[in-house]
C-alpha positions in Angstrom: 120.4 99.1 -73.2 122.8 102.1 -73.8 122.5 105.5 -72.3 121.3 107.0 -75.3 117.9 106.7 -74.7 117.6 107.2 -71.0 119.5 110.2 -71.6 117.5 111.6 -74.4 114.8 111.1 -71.6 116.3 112.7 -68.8 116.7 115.6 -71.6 113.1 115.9 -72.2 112.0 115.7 -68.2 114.3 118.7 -67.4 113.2 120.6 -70.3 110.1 119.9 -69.3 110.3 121.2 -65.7 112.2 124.1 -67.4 109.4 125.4 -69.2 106.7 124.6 -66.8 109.1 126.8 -64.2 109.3 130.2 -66.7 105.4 129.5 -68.2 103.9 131.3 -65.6 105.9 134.3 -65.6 106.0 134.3 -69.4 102.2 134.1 -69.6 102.3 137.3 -67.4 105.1 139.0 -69.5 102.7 138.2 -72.8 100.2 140.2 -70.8 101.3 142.9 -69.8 103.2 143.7 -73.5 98.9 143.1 -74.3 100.0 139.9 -77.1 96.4 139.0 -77.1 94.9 137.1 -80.2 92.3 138.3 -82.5 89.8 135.1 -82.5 88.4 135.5 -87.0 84.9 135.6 -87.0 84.8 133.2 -89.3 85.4 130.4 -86.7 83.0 128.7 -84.4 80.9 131.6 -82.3 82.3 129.7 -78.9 85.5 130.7 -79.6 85.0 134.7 -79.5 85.3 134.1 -75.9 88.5 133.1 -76.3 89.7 137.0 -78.0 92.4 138.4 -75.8 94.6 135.5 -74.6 97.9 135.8 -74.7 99.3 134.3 -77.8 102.8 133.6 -79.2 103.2 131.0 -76.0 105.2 128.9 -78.8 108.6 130.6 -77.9 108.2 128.7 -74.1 108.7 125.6 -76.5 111.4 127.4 -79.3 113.6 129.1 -76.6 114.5 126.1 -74.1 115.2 123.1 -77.1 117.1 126.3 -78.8 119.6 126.7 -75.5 119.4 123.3 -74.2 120.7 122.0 -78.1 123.4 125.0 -78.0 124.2 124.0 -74.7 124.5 119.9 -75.7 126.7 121.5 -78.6 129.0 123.3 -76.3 129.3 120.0 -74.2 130.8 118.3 -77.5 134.1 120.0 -76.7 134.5 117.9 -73.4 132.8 114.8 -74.5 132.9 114.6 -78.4 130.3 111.7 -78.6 127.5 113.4 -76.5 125.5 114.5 -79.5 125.9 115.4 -83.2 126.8 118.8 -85.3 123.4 117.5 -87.6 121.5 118.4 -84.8 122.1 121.8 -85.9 120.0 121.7 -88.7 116.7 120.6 -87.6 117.6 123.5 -84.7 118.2 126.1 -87.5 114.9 124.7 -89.1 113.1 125.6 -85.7 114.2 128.6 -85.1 114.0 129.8 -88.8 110.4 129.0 -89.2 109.8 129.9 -85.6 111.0 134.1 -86.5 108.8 133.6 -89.1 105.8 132.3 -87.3 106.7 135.5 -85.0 106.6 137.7 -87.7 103.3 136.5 -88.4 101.6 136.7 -85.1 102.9 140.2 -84.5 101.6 141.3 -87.8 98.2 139.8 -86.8 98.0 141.2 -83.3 98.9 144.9 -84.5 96.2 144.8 -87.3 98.2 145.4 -90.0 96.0 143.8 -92.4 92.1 142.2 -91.5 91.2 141.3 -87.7 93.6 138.4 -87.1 95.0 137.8 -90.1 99.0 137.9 -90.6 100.8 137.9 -93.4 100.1 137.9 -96.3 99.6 134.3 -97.5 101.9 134.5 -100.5 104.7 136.0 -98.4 104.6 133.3 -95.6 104.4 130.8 -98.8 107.4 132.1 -100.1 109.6 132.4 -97.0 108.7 128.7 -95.9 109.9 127.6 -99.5 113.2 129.7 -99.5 113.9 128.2 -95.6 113.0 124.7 -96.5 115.0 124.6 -99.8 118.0 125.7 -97.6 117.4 122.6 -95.5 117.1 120.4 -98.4 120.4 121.4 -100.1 122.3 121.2 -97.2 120.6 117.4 -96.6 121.7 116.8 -100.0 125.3 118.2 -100.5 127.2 118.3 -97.1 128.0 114.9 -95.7 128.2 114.3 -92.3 125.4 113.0 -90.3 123.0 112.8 -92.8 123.1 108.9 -93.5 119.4 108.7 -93.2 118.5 111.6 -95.6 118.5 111.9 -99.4 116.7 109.1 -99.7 113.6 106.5 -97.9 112.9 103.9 -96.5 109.9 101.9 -97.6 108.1 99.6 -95.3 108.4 95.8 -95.8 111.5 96.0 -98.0 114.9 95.8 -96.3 117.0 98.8 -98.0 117.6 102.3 -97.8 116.3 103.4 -101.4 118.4 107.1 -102.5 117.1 109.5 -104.4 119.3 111.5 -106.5 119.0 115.4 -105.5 117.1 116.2 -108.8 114.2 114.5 -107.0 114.9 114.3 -103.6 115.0 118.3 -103.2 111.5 119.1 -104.1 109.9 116.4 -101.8 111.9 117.8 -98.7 110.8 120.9 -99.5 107.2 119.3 -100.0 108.1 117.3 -96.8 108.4 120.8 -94.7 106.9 123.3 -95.7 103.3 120.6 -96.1 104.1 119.6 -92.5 104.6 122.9 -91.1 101.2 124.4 -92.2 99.6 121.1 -91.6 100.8 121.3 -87.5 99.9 125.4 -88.1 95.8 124.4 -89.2 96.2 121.3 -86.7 96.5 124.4 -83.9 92.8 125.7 -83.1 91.4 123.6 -80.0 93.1 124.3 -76.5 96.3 122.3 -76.6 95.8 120.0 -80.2 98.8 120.8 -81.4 101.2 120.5 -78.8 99.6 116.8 -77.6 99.8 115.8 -81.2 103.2 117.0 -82.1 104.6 116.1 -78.8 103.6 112.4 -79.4 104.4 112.3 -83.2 108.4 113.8 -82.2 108.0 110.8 -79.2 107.7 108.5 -82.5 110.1 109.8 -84.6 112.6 109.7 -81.4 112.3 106.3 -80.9 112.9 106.1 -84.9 116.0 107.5 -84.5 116.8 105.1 -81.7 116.4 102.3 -83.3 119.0 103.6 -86.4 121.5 104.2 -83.6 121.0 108.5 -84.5 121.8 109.8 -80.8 121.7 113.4 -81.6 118.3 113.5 -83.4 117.1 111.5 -80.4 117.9 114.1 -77.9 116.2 116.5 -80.2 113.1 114.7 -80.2 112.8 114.3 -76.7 113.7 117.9 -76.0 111.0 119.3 -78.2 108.6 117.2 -76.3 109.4 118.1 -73.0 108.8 121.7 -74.2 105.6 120.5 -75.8 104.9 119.1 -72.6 105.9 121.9 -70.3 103.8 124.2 -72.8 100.9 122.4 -72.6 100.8 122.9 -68.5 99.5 125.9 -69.5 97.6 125.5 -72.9 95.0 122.7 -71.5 91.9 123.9 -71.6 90.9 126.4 -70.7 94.3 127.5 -72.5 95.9 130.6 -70.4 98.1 131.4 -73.8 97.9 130.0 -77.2 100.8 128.6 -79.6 100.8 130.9 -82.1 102.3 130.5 -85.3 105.8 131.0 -83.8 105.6 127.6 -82.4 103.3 125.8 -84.8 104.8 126.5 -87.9 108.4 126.0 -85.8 107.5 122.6 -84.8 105.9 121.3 -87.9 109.0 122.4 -90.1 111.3 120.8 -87.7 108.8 117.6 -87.4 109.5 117.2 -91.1 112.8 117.6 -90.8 113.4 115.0 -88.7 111.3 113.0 -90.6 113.7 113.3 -93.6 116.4 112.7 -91.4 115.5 109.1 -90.2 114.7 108.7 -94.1 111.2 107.3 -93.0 109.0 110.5 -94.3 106.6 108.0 -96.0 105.4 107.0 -92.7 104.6 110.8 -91.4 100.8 111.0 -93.0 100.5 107.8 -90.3 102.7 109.2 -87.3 100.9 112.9 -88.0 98.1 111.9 -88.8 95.2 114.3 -87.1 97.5 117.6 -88.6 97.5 115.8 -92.1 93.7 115.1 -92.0 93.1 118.8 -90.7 95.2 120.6 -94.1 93.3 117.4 -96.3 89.9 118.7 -94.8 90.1 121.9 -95.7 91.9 121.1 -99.3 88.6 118.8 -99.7 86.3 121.9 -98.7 87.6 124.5 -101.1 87.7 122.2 -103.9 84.3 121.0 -103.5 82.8 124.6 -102.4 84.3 125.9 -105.9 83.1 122.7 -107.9 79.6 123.2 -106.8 79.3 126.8 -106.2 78.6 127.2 -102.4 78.4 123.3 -101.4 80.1 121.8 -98.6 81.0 118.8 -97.5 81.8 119.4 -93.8 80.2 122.1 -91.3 83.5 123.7 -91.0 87.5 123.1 -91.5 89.8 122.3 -90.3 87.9 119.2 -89.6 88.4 119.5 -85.7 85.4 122.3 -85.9 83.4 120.2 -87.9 83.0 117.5 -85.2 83.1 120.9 -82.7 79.3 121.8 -84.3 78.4 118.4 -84.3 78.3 118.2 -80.5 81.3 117.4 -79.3 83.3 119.5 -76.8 86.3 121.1 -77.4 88.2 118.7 -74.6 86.2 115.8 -76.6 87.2 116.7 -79.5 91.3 117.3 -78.2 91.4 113.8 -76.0 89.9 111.6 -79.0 92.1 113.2 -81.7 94.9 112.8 -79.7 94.0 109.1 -78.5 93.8 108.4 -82.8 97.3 110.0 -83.0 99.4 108.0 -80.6 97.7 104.8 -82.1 99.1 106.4 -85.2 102.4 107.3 -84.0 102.6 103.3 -82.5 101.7 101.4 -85.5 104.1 104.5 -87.4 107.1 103.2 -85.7 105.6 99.6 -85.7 106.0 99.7 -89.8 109.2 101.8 -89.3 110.6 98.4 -87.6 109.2 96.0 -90.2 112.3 95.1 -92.9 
């Protein structure tokens, strides 16, 4: 075995004790500037308790992968084969859609529109299609580390099949701005999202591995030590929560990678509790409209549904997590058939 890996490792356990290290203060800085969220009453009555936790607890994972990837940059000067200048991209990705998710959850703390409501939804729509469009053309015009990208891999059939940029374009922008709001629904129980995007990055790390993509593995692994050092203090009972800054941040950048490794027709199966939360809620509103007041579920995203059938919210957060790292194995399981 190379060092790639055990590195990429070592990455993610120091980012890791990083995060855990500052969490505490930072939950107390989020305090004190009173960064509380504003629980909608339109969601389950159990979570009112939850109004006034600190929120925006995503930058604790935005801000360490952000300086540790500058800093693994800066190292390319000594040693030019430590990591990648690609890795750049799904790090502007993150940060992009992470001052956006920001933008967001201030808006929504400050009341500018409804009681927990950001932005408008139209605006945030719009942004996330300008950034990921950005991302796309530079996957599909500058050359350099992007062997993977403008194109796929299908499962069970031995080449890399590329798209021209005509096509491949709008499905990365598809790709990232679907994943993105997918992880951002996915983030309403007490640390959802950052178990299931910490274990679908794991996937897409080992992804990269195996195509020999060293700098998009150290990326991976970064983002879930943060997730992890995050979650030390997002388990339930969650002392801060995400916030859009770090949910929209790490779907984007999830899809990114995905592109990357060229193996995005896997990430319904590697992410698959976020993609069944945005379906859920698609499935809701078109069948509410089609029959006039109908449902089909007690609530979306479908983590509340099984919330009001009796689960707990740790039930609810250990089963869909234990139905997305079987997802995330047999993901990379296809990813190695040829």
């Amino acid at each position: 075995m190379t060092a790639e890996l055990p590195f990429a490792l070592t990455l993610g356990a120091i980012t890791f004790l990083l995060t855990a290290i500052w969490g505490g203060p930072f939950v107390e800085i989020l305090r004190r500037l009173r960064l509380g969220k504003q629980i909608r009453a339109t969601g389950p009555q159990s979570h009112l308790a939850k109004t006034g936790t600190p929120t925006m607890g995503g930058i604790l994972i935005v801000v360490p992968v952000v300086l540790i990837t500058l800093g693994l940059n800066l190292a390319r000067l000594v040693h030019a084969e430590l990591t990648g200048s690609s890795i750049l991209l799904p790090l502007f990705v993150l940060l992009g859609f992470g001052v956006l998710g920001a933008w967001d959850d201030l808006e929504g703390i400050m009341g500018v529109r409804e009681r927990g409501e950001g932005m408008r939804a139209r605006t945030k729509f719009a942004a996330q299609v300008v950034l990921a469009t950005v991302t796309a053309c530079v996957m599909a015009f500058v050359g350099g580390g992007f062997q993977n990208a403008n194109g796929v891999y299908v499962p069970m059939l031995p080449n890399f099949v590329p798209l021209p940029p005509a096509l491949w374009i709008p499905i990365a922008v598809f790709v990232i701005v679907g994943t993105s709001n997918a992880v951002n629904i996915a983030d309403g129980l007490d640390g959802l999202a950052g178990l299931i995007a910490a274990s679908a990055f794991a996937a897409y790390g080992v992804i990269a591995h195996l195509q020999g993509q060293t700098f998009l593995v150290q990326f991976a692994f970064i983002v879930v030590g943060a997730c992890f050092g995050f979650l030390w203090y997002n388990a339930h009972p969650a002392q801060m929560f995400m916030g859009d800054v770090g949910s929209l941040a790490l779907g984007a950048a999830l899809g990114t990678l995905a592109l990357m490794t060229g193996q995005w027709l896997l990430l319904p199966i590697i992410a698959i509790i976020p993609v069944m939360d945005i379906l859920s809620v698609i499935i809701q509103v078109a069948y509410f409209r089609a029959t006039h007041g109908k449902r089909i579920f007690r609530m979306t995203p479908i983590h509340h549904h099984f919330e009001l059938s009796g689960w707990s919210e740790t039930q609810v957060v250990q089963r869909f997590w234990l139905v997305g790292i079987l997802a995330a194995m047999f993901g990379v399981a296809l990813a190695l058939l040829r």
